[in-house]
C-alpha positions in Angstrom: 15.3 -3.0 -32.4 14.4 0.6 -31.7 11.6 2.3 -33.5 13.5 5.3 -33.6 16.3 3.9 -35.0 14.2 1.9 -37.8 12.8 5.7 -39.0 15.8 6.8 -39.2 17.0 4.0 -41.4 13.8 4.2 -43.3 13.9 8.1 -43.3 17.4 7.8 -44.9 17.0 4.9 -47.9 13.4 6.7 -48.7 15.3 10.0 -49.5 18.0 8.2 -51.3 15.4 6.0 -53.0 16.9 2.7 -52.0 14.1 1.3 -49.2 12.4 -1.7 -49.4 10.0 -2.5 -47.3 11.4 -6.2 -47.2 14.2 -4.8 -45.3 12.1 -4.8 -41.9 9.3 -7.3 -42.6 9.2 -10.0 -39.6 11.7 -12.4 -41.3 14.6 -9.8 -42.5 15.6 -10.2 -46.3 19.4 -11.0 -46.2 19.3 -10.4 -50.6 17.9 -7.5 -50.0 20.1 -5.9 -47.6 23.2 -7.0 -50.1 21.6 -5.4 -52.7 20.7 -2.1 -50.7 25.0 -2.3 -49.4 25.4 -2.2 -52.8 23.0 0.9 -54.1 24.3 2.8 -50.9 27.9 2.1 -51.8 27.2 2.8 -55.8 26.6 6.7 -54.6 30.4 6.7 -53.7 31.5 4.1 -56.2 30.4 4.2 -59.8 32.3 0.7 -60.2 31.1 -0.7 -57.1 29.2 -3.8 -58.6 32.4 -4.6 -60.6 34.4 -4.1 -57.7 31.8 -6.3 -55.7 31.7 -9.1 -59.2 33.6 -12.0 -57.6 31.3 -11.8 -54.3 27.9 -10.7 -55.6 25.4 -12.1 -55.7 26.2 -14.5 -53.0 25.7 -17.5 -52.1 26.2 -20.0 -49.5 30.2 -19.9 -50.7 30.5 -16.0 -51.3 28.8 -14.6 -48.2 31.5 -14.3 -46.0 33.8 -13.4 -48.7 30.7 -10.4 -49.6 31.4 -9.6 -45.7 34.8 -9.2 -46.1 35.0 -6.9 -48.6 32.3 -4.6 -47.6 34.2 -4.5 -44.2 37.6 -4.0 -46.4 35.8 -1.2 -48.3 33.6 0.7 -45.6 36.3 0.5 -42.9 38.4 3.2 -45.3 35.8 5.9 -44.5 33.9 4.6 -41.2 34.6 2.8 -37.9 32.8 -0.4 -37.1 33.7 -3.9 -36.3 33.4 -6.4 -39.0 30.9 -8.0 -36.6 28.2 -6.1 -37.0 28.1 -7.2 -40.5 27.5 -11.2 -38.8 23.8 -11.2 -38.7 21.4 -8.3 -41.0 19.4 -7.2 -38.3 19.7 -6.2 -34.6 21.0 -2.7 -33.5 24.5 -3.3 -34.3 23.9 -4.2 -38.1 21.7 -0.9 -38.2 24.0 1.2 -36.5 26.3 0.8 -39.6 23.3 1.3 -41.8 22.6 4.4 -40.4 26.0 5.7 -39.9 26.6 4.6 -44.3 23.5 6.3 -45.2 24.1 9.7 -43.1 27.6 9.7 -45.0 26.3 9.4 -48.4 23.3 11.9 -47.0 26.4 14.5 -45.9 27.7 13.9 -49.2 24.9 14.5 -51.6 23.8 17.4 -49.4 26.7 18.8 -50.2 26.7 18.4 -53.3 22.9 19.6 -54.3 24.0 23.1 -52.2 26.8 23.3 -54.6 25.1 22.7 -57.4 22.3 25.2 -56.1 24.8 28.0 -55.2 26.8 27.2 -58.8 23.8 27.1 -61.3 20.8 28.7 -58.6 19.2 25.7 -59.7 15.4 24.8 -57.8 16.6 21.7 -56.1 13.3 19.7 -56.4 14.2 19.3 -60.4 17.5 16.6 -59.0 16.8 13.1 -59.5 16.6 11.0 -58.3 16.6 13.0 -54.5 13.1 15.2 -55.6 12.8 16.3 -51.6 13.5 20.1 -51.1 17.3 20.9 -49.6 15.7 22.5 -46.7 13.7 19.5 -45.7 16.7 16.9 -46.5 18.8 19.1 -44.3 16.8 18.8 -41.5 16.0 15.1 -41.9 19.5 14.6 -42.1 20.5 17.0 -38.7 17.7 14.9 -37.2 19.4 11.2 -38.1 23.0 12.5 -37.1 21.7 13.6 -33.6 19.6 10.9 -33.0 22.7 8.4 -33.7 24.6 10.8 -31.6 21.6 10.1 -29.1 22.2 6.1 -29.5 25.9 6.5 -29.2 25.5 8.5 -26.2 22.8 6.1 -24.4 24.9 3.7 -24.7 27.9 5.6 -23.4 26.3 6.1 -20.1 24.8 2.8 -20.1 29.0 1.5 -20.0 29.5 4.2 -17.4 26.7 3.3 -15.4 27.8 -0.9 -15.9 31.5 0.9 -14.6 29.9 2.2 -11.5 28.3 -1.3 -10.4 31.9 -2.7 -10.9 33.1 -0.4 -8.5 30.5 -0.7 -6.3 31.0 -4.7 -6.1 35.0 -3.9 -5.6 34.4 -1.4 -3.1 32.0 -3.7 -1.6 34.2 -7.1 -1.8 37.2 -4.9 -0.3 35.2 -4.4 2.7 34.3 -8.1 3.2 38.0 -9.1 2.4 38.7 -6.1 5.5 35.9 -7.3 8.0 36.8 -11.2 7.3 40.6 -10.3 8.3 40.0 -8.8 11.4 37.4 -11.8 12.3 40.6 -13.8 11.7 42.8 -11.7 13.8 40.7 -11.3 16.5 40.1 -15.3 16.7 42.1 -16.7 19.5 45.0 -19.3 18.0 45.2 -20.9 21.8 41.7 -21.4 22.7 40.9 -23.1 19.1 43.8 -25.4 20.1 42.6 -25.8 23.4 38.9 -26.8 21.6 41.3 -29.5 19.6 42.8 -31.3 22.3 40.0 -31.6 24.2 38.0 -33.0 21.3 40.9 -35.1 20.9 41.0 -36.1 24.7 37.3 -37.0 24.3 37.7 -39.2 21.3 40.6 -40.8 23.1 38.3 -41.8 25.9 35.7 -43.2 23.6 37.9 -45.5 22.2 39.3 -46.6 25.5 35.6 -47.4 27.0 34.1 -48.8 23.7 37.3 -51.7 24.2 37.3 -51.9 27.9 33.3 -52.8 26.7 34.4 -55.3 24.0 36.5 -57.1 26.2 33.6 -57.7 29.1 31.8 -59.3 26.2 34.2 -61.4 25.6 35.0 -62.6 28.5 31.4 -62.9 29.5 30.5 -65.2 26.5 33.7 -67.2 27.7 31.7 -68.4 30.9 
């Protein structure tokens, strides 16, 4: 996992007063990442939890159902692959995390600067986000372009993965090329030639090995 990509994470749940630090301790917290879904989804859902009733809190029955539905819900807003949701940890899983909490960052950002150009209201008063605007804008222009920065590593990482592909086709073309003109340059009548006498030779073999047997045999007779 990136360290980068943890601060980010962290940077983002802190603000929005839903980290824990259980979330990245050696053996990952699976309730604890349900229940921080949850908190991040409630800033877009007031009636998430009921919404979520039938599936949370899982269990060894529910889980995949909890899946589901946060793949059912988050794919309305978001692009990922219900996948990523398979295992809580890993750079996948944290991709979506990241991408969730800069959405509901965008969004309360948003709102505050309303709020602060509606009622010219001092911004560090809002709870439960107590960080200046200023500061949560830049903390949230750094998480957007350092996911751009993932996104785009691993971009040219596929590109660079396309080049060696082409490289090994360009390369087996060649092969293919040089083994066909081995092939047509081979000549048909002196490989035949090789065959017959080969064949010519084994022929004789067989002749001298029974001329032998039969000497034997007519020695022993005397």
């Amino acid at each position: 996992m990136s360290s980068n990509l943890q601060l980010a994470i962290k940077t983002n749940l802190t603000i929005l007063e839903t980290f824990s630090p259980a979330l990245f301790s050696n053996v990952s917290d699976s309730k604890e990442w349900e229940k921080t879904i949850l908190n991040l989804l409630l800033f877009l859902d007031a009636n998430i939890h009921s919404k979520f009733a039938l599936c949370y809190p899982t269990t060894s029955k529910t889980i995949k159902e909890f899946k589901s539905a946060v793949f059912q819900y988050c794919s309305g807003f978001m692009h990922f692959r219900k996948s990523d949701l398979d295992y809580y940890r890993g750079e996948r899983f944290e991709l979506f995390i990241l991408n969730l909490s800069n959405i509901i960052m965008k969004k309360k950002y948003q709102e505050l600067l309303k709020e602060k150009q509606q009622d010219n209201i001092q911004v560090s008063d809002l709870s439960p986000l107590k960080i200046p605007i200023e500061t949560r804008a830049l903390i949230l222009k750094d998480s957007i372009n350092y996911q751009y920065k993932i996104l785009q590593e691993n971009l040219d990482l596929s590109h660079l993965q396309q080049a060696k592909l082409q490289a090994f086709e360009t390369r087996l073309k060649h092969e293919i090329e040089a083994t066909k003109m081995r092939l047509e340059g081979f000549n048909k009548t002196e490989l035949e030639n090789q065959v017959k006498e080969k064949m010519q030779e084994k022929r004789e073999l067989h002749e001298r090995n029974l001329f032998w047997k039969s000497f034997i045999e007519f020695v022993d007779k005397l």
